[in-house]
N, C-alpha and C positions, 0 to 999 in steps of 0.2 A: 661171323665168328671172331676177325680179326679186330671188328671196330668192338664190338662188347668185349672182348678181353681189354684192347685200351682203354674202354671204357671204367673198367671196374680198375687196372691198375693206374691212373690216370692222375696225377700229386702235381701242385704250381711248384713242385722243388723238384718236379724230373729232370728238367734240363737245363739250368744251372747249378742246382744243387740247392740245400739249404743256408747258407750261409752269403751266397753273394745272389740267390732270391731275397733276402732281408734288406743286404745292402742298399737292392736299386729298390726296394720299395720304402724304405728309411729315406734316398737318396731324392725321391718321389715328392714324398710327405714334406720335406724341406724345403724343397723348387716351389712348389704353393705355396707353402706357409709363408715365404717368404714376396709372393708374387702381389701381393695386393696388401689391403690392409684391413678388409674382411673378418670382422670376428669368427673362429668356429664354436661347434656345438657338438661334443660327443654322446650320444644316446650309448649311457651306460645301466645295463641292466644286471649285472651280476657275472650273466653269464661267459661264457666259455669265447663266444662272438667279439662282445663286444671287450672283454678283456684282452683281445688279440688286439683289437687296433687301439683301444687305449694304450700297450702297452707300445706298440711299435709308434705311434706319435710322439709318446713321451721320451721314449729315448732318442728320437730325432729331433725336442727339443732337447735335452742333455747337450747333445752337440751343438745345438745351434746357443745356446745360453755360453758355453765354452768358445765359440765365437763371436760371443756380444749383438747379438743378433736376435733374439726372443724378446721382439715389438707388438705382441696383440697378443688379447689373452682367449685363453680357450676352457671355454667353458664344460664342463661335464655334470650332463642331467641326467638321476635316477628317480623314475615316479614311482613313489610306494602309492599305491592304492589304498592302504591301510587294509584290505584284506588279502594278503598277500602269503603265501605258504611260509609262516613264523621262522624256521631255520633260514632260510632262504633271504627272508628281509634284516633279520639279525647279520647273517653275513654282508651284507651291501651295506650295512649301516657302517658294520665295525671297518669296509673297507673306505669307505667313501671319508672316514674320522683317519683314518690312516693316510690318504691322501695327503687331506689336508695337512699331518704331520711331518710328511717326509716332502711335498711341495713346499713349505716353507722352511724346511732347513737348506732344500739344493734352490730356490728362489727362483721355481718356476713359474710362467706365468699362469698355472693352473686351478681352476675354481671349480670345485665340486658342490653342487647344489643336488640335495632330497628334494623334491617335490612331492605335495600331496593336491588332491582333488578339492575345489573348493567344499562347505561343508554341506549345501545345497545338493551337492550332485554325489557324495559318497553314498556307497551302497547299502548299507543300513537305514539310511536314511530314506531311501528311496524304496527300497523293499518296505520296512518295517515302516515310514512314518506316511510316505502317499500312497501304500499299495501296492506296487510296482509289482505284478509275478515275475519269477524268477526268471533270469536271461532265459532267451530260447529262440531258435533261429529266426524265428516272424519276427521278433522283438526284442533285439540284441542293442540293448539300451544301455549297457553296463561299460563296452568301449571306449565309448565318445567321452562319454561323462569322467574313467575314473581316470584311463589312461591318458588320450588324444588330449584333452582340454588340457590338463597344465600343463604338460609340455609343447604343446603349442602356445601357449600363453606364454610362456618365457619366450619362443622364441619369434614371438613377432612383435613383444617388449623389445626386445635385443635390435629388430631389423627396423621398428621405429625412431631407434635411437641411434644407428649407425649404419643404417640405410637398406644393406642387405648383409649375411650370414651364409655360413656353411656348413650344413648336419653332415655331421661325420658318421655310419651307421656299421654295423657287422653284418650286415646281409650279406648272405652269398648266393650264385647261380646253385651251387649245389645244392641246394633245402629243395627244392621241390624243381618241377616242369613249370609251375606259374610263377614262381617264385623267379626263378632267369626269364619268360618272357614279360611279365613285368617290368622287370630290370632291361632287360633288351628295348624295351618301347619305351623310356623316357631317355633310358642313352643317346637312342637314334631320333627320335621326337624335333621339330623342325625347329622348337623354341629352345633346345641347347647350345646356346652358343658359344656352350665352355665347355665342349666337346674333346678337343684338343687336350684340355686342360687336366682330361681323366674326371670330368665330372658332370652328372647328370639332371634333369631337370628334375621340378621337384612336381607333382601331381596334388599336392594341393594347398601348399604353402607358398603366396608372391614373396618374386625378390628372394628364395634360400635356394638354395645350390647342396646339390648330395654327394657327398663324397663317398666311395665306398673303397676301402683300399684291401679288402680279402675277397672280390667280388669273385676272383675265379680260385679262391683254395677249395680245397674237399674237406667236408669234418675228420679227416686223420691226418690233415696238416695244419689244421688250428690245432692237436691235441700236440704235434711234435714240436710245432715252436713252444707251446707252453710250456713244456716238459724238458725244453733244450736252454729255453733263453729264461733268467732269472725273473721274479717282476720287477717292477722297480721301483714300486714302493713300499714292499717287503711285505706282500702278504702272498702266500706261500703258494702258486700254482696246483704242487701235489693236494691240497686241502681241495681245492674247487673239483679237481678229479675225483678225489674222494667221496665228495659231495654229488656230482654225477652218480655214482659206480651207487652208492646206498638207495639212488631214486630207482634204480636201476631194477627189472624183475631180477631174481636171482644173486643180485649185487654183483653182478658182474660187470668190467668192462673192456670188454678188447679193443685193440684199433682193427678196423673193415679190414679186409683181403678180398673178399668179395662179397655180392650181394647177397648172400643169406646166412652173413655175420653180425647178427644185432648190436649196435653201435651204443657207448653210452651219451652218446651225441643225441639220440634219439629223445629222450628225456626232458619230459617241456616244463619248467617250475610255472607255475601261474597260480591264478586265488583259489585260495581252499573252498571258495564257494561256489565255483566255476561250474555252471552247469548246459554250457558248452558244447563238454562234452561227454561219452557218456559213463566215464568212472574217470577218478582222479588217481592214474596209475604211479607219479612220483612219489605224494604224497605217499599213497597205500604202501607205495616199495619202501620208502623210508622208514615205514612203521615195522614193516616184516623185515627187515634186514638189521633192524637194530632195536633192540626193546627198550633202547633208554631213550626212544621217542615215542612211546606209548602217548605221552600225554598231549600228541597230536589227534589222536579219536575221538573227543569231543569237535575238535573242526568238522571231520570230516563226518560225525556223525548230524551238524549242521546243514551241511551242502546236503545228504542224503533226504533230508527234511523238505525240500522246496524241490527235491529234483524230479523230472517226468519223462526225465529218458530208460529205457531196457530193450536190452534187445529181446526178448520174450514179449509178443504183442499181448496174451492178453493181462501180464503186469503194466505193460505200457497201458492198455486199458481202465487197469485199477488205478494206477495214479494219476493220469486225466481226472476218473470219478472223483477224486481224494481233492484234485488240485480245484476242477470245479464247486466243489463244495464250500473248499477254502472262500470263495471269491461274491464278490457283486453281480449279481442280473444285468446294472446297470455300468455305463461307461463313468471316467470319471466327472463328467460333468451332465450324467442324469440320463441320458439318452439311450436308445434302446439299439443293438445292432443284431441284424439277421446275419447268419453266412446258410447258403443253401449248397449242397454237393449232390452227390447221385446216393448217398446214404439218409440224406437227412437234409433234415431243416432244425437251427434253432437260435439259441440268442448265444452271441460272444459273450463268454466272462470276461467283467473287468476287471477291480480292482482288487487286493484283500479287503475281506471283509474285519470289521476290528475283534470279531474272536480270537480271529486267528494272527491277527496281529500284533495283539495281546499276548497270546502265546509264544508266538516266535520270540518276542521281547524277551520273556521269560527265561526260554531255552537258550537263547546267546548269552545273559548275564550268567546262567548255570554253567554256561559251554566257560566260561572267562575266570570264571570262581574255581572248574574242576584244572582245567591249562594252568594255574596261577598254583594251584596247589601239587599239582601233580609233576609238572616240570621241574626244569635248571634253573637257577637262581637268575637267569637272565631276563627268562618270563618271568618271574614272582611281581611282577608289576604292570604285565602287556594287562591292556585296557580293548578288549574289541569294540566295547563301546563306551570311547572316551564322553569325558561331561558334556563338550560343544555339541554333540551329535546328540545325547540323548533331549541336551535341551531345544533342537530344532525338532527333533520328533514328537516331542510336547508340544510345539507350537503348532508345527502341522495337525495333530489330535484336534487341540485347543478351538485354534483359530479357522483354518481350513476345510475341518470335519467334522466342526461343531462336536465333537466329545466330550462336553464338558463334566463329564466325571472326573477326567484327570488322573486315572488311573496309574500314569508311569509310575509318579514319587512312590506308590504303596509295591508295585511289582517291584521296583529296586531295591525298597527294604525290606521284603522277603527274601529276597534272594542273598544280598551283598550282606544283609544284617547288619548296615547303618542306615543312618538317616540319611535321606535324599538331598544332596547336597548343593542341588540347584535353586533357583527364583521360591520364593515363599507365596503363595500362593494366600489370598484370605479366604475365609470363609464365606460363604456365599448366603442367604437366606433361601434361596429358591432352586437355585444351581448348586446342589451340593449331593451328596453320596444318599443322605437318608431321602430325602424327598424324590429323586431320582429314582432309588430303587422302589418306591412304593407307586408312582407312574412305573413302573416296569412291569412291577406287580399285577398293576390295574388293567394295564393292557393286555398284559398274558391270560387274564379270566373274562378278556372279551374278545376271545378268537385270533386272537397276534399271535400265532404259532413263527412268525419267521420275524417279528422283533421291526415290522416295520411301522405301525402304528405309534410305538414308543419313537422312533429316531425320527420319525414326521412332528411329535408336536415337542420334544429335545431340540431340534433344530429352530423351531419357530420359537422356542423358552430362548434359545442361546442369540438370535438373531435379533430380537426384542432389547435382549437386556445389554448386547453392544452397541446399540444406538438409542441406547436410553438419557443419557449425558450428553447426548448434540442437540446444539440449540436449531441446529437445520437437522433434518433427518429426508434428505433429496432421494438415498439411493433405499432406504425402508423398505418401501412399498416393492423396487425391483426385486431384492435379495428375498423378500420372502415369498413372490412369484417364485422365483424358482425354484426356492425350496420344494414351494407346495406342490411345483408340477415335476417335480424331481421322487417325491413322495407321492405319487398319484396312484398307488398299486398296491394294494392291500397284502396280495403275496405272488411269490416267482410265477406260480399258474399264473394266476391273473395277467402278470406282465408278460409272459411266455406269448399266451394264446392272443393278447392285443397285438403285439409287433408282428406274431406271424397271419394273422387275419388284414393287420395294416399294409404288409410286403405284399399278399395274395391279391387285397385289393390293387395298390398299382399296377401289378403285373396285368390284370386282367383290364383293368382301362388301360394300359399300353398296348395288349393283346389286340383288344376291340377298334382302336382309336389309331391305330399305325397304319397306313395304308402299302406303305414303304418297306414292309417286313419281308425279308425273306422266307421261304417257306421254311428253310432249317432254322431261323430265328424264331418261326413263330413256333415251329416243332420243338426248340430248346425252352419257350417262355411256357408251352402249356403244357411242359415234361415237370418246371420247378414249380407251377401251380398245382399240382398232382403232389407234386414231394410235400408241399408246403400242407398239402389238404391233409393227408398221410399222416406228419409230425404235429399238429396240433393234440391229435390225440392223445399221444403220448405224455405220461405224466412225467415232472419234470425235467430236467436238464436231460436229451435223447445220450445213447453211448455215442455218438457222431464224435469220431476224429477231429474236432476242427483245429485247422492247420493256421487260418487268420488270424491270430490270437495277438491283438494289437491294442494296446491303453497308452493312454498320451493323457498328461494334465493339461493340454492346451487347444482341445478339440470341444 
């Protein structure tokens, strides 16, 4: 009883207080900074975290520029995702432009850098131009790509160029159980040897060093330094509360007393299209706690579109059905995958299919049109999908997926009600919208119910007419193998019933032909030849759960 009451009243300002806890950790931040000549890196996101130790470094340079003593510069990285909760990145923008204004009047050596994800790896692109289903735990593709990569690209630029560096970050023991033994295992890890130094190894970055200097405050002692000590580059503490307290259900925000004080510390801002997890409750509270962010519901009525989480299984059910409908038979590069469970046997979906990809395009330019009109004059110019992105999704169409209808430029000018303002495109004689649709035509009155007949000899028109102009034509002959064995299946039955008769057949020459089987081995292989007999039956895509739900363009 004695350790959980400590526990719950438990503050890094109990036992010196707040003010000479500052001290020695100002006092802290200086002894470093001063100890090598090691660039740093502050991992600044907005938030509540990391504007704590931005703030406390920065007035430990104050002091240290006041003694001529501010020799190496420290850098401060914010990655926008570009889909990023609109309030939320507007505030990092306007703060990071304020930096900069008030770092060059007191002539600190401080640099604030946005980061965005290269254009290849943003999440429109990736969803909408190759297919990508939407994040989800088997294939949480959307981290590395929007977050992780540029900021680790700065900073192993940085450690190239001056050897090694030092991420400065907001994490604390308090966020979670894994969260401190995490933190506890690279502390203690054999390969810190800057241990002494109050600094920790890094787990996947060579050569950077992690500094964490609120590693043991509680979230109601990042709320009271904020709330006690001014910022100092003058944008306002009380606002980022505020900005909590609205994400907030109920708009409330207290500081903890004890555990069953909902904290507005609790409040996670991430991308409006975050499907993660399984409602996006900041946003939502931002919308319910203030009407003059209504014209946040077209995002969040985006993220609702692509998502396949509920806690109700059998909607969790319906939209599986909804999501495999959206989607390909086939993996991205044509190949057929089994997953078998004790429910079933069938084929993993892969990619969007361009229906729906078509649509989604559609639905975000609307979602951009209704935000731009409905909002503050700040958005009357947010772009969800700026030029560079749409024009790489054309190229993927184009090039990649052989779609050469070319459909974006005409969905843009539905929607935006100008002209398509990218690459000019000529007219094609054979490759073009009328001749196209009348192959579409032809094939749909000779039994092509599922549209594959057309994008088998589309493909071999578009494959043809790119290697029409080379005096070599070496790789011809491969590109349209593939194709044709990529198209080998007249419809989803067809392809269903081959892969699962191909799987049943292995199975059963490994069954026959193992002499080395254990009897539970050979009882588990002739349980999934059973399942597999079972599910061919069945007409198309079975309700099966499947949980393996993996696409890769490089498989």
């Amino acid at each position: 009883m004695v350790n959980n009451l400590a526990a719950e009243i438990y503050s890094a300002f109990g036992q010196k207080g707040l003010k000479q806890t500052l001290e020695a950790a100002k006092a802290h931040v200086k002894q470093l900074y001063l100890s090598d000549e090691i660039p740093w890196v502050i991992g600044y996101s907005g938030g509540k975290d990391s504007t704590a130790i931005l703030q406390l470094i920065w007035y430990a340079l104050i002091d240290l520029k006041a003694e001529g003593k501010c020799h190496k510069d420290v850098h401060v990285i914010s990655t926008d995702t570009l889909v990023e909760n609109p309030f939320v990145a507007m505030w990092v923008e306007k703060s990071l432009e304020r930096m900069k204004e008030t770092t060059a009047k007191q002539g600190l050596p401080i640099i604030p850098h946005r980061l965005t994800p290269a254009v290849k790896d943003r999440f429109w692109v990736n969803l909408i131009g190759k297919g990508y289903p939407a994040p989800r735990y088997k294939f949480r593709w959307c981290t590395d790509r929007l977050k992780i990569s540029p900021s680790n690209t700065f900073i192993n630029n940085l450690v190239d160029k001056r050897g090694e560096a030092i991420l400065v970050l907001g994490t604390r023991k308090a966020e979670s159980t894994a969260r401190a033994a995490s933190m506890d295992h690279y502390e203690n890890i054999d390969t810190n040897t800057r241990k002494a130094d109050g600094l920790t190894a890094n787990g996947s970055l060579d050569r950077v060093w992690v500094y964490t200097p609120i590693a043991e405050w509680t979230n109601d002692d990042v709320w009271v330094y904020l709330n006690s000590v001014p910022n100092p580059w003058n944008f306002p503490n009380q606002d980022l509360m505020g900005m909590y307290q609205g994400a907030t259900e109920g708009g409330e925000c207290p500081l903890v007393v004890d555990k069953s004080t909902q904290s507005c510390g609790d409040s996670r801002f991430g991308c409006y299209v975050c499907t993660m997890v399984s409602e996006d409750k900041s946003m939502t509270a931002m919308i319910a706690n203030d009407d003059e962010k209504d014209w946040m519901l077209p995002l969040l009525a985006l993220r609702n579109e692509i998502d396949v989480n509920d806690a109700n299984r059998d909607k969790k059910l319906d939209k599986l059905r909804r999501d495999k409908a959206r989607r390909d038979f086939r993996r991205m590069n044509g190949t057929l995958t089994v997953h078998i469970s004790k429910h079933g046997a069938d084929i993993v979906p892969g990619p969007y299919i361009q229906s729906f990809r078509e649509q989604l395009l559609q639905k975000v330019l609307e979602a951009q049109v209704a935000v731009q009109q409905m909002g503050p004059p700040e958005v009357k110019t947010l772009e969800l999908l700026p030029l560079e992105e749409l024009e790489e999704i054309r190229r993927i169409w184009l090039e990649e997926k052989l779609e050469v209808e070319d459909n974006l430029p005409a969905i843009y000018e539905k929607v935006i009600k100008k002209p398509y303002p990218g690459e000019k495109r000529a007219h094609h004689p054979v490759l073009n919208t009328t001749v196209l649709d009348k192959l579409k035509n032809y094939c749909a009155e000779h039994n092509d119910g599922d549209g594959l007949m057309y994008q088998q000899v589309r493909a071999v028109m578009a494959i043809a007419n790119k290697h029409k102009h080379q005096l070599r034509r070496a790789n011809l002959a491969a590109e349209l193998d593939e194709s044709l064995e990529k198209g080998a299946f007249s419809s989803l039955e067809e392809a269903k019933i081959f892969a699962l008769e191909r799987k049943r057949h292995e199975l059963q020459i490994q069954y026959e032909n193992s002499p080395n089987l254990s009897d539970e081995e050979k009882a588990n292989m002739a349980e999934q030849i059973t399942i597999i007999t079972r599910s061919i039956k069945e007409q198309g895509y079975s309700s099966l759960l499947i949980e393996t739900e993996v696409v890769s363009d490089d498989i």
